[in-house]
C-alpha positions in Angstrom: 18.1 -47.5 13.4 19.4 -44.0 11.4 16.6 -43.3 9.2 18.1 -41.2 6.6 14.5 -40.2 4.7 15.0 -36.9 5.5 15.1 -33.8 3.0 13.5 -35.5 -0.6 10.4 -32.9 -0.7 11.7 -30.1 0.6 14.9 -30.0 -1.8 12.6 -29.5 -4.2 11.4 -26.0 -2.8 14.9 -25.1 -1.7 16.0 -21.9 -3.7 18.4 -22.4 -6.8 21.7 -21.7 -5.0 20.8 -22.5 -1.3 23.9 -23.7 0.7 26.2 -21.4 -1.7 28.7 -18.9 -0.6 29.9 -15.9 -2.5 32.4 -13.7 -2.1 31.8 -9.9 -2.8 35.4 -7.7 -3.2 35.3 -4.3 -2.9 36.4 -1.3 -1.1 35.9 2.8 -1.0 34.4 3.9 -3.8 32.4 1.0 -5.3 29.5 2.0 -7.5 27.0 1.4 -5.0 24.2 -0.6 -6.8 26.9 -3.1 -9.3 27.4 -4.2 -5.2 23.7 -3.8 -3.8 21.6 -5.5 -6.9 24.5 -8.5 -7.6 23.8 -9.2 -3.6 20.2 -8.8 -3.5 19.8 -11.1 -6.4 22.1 -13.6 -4.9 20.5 -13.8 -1.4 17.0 -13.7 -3.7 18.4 -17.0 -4.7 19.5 -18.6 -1.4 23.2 -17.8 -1.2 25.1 -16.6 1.5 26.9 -13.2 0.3 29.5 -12.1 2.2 31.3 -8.4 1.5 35.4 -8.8 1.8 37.7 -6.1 1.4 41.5 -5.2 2.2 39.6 -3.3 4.8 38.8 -4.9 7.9 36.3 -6.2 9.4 33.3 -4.0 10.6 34.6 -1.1 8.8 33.2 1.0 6.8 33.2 0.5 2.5 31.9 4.1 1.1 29.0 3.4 -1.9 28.9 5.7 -4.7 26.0 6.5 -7.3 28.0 7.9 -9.9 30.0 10.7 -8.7 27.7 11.2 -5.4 28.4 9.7 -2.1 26.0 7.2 -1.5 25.6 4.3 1.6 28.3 3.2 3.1 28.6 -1.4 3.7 30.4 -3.1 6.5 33.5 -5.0 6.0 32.5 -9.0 6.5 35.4 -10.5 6.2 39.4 -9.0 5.4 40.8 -10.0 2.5 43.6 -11.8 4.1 41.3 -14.0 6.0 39.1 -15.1 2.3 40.1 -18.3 1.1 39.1 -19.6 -2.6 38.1 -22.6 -1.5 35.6 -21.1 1.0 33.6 -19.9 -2.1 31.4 -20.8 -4.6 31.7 -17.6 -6.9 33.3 -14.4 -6.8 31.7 -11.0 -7.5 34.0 -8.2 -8.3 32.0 -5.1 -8.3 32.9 -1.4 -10.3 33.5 1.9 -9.6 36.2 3.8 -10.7 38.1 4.1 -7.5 37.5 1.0 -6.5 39.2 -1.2 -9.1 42.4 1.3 -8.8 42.7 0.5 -5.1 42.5 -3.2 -5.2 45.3 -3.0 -7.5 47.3 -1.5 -5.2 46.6 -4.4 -2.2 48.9 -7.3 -2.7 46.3 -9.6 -0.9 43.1 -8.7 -3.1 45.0 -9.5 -7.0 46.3 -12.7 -4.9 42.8 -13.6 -3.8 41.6 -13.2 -7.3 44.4 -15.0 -9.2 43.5 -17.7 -6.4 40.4 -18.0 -7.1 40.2 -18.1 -10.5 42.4 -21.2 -10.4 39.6 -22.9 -8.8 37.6 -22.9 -11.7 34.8 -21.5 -10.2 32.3 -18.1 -11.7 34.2 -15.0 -11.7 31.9 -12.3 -12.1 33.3 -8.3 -12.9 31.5 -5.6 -13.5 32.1 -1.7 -15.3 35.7 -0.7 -13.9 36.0 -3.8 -11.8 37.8 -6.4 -15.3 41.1 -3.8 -14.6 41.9 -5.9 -11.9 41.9 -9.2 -14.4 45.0 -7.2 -15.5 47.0 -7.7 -12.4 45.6 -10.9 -11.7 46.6 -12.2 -15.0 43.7 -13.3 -16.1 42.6 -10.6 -18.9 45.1 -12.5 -21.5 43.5 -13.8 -24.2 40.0 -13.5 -22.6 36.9 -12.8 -24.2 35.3 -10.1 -22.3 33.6 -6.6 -21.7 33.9 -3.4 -19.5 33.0 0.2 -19.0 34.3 1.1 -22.8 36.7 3.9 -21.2 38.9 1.0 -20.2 39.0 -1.1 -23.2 41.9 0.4 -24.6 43.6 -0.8 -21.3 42.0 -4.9 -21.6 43.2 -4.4 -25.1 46.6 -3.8 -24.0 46.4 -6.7 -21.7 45.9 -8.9 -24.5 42.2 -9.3 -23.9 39.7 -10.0 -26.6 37.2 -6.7 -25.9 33.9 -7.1 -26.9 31.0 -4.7 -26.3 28.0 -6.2 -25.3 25.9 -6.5 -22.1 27.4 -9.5 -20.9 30.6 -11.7 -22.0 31.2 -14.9 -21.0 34.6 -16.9 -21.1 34.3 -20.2 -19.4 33.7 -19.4 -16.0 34.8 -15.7 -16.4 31.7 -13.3 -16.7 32.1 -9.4 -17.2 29.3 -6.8 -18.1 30.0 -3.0 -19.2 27.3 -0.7 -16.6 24.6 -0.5 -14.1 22.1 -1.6 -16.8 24.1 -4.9 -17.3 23.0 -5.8 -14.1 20.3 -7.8 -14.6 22.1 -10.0 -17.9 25.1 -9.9 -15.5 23.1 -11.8 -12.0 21.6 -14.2 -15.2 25.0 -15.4 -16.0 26.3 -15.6 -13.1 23.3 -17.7 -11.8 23.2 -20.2 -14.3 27.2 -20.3 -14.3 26.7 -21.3 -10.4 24.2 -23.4 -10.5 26.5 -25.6 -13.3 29.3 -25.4 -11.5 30.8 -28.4 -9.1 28.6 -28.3 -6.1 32.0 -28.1 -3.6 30.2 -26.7 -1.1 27.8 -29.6 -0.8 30.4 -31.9 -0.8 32.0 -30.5 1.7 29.0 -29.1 3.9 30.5 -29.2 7.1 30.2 -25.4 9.2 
């Protein structure tokens, strides 16, 4: 007969967001470590992170520390290929440059106005909540940024609030690099209360 007895110990051991997916976006001009230590953490904790761009695939996203060049990232996956419901969470990284190019591809504010339907973590970083704007999502949101922009989340009817991290249901923003580590807290606990679609529907 099927003996189904399998897995009981071992799910114990099994890191906090094992068999979750998350979706990075980003493009030229990312601030190179609000990418590398969200991912790092991520992966730390078992999920699959996977870096999509308007780019595509395979080519090159250019890192920045600061105003310095710094690594460049391969494209995973373009843009127009991500679907929400492929997802767990979504990671929107800063960068000055790179927020104001998203917002100029059609496919990446649809991607994030898609997803955030879903109801699942939304995560942005430093520059990266100026794309809530287009999305329409800043509107009467409590959140933070990179305090240069707050004049512009203000605008957008967001409530601005300056602390390391903000969180607004499933929406999560931080301000800077040094949010990192309150900014991978959130959004771990934010994943691991979130509806486990991707067990549910474990079939790759």
């Amino acid at each position: 007969m099927d003996q189904v007895e399998v897995q009981e110990p071992e799910k114990a051991n099994r890191p906090a967001l094992s068999g979750k997916r998350v979706a990075v976006l980003m493009t030229d001009g990312v601030e190179q470590v609000e990418y590398t230590g969200p991912r790092s953490f991520l992966e730390q904790q078992g999920a699959q992170v996977i870096l999509i761009s308007p780019k595509g695939v395979g080519e090159a996203v250019q890192g920045m520390n600061h105003d310095a060049k710094g690594d460049t990232f391969a494209v995973e996956m373009n843009v127009k290929d991500a679907r929400p419901a492929d997802f767990d969470a979504l990671v929107l990284p800063g960068g000055e440059q790179n927020p104001l190019a998203l917002r100029k591809s059609a496919e990446s504010i649809a991607f994030i106005r898609d997803f955030y339907e879903t109801d699942k973590p939304l995560a942005a970083i430093c520059h990266a909540p100026w794309v809530l704007i287009d999305a329409g999502i800043a509107e009467s949101k409590n959140l933070t940024s990179w305090p240069e922009i707050q004049d512009d989340m203000k605008k957008a009817g967001a409530e601005w609030v300056d602390q390391e991290v903000v969180i607004d249901e499933k929406l999560i923003t931080s301000r800077k690099p040094d949010d990192i580590p309150a900014f991978n807290d959130a959004l771990l606990k934010a994943m691991m209360i979130s509806p486990d679609m991707a067990d549910m529907g474990a079939s790759s």
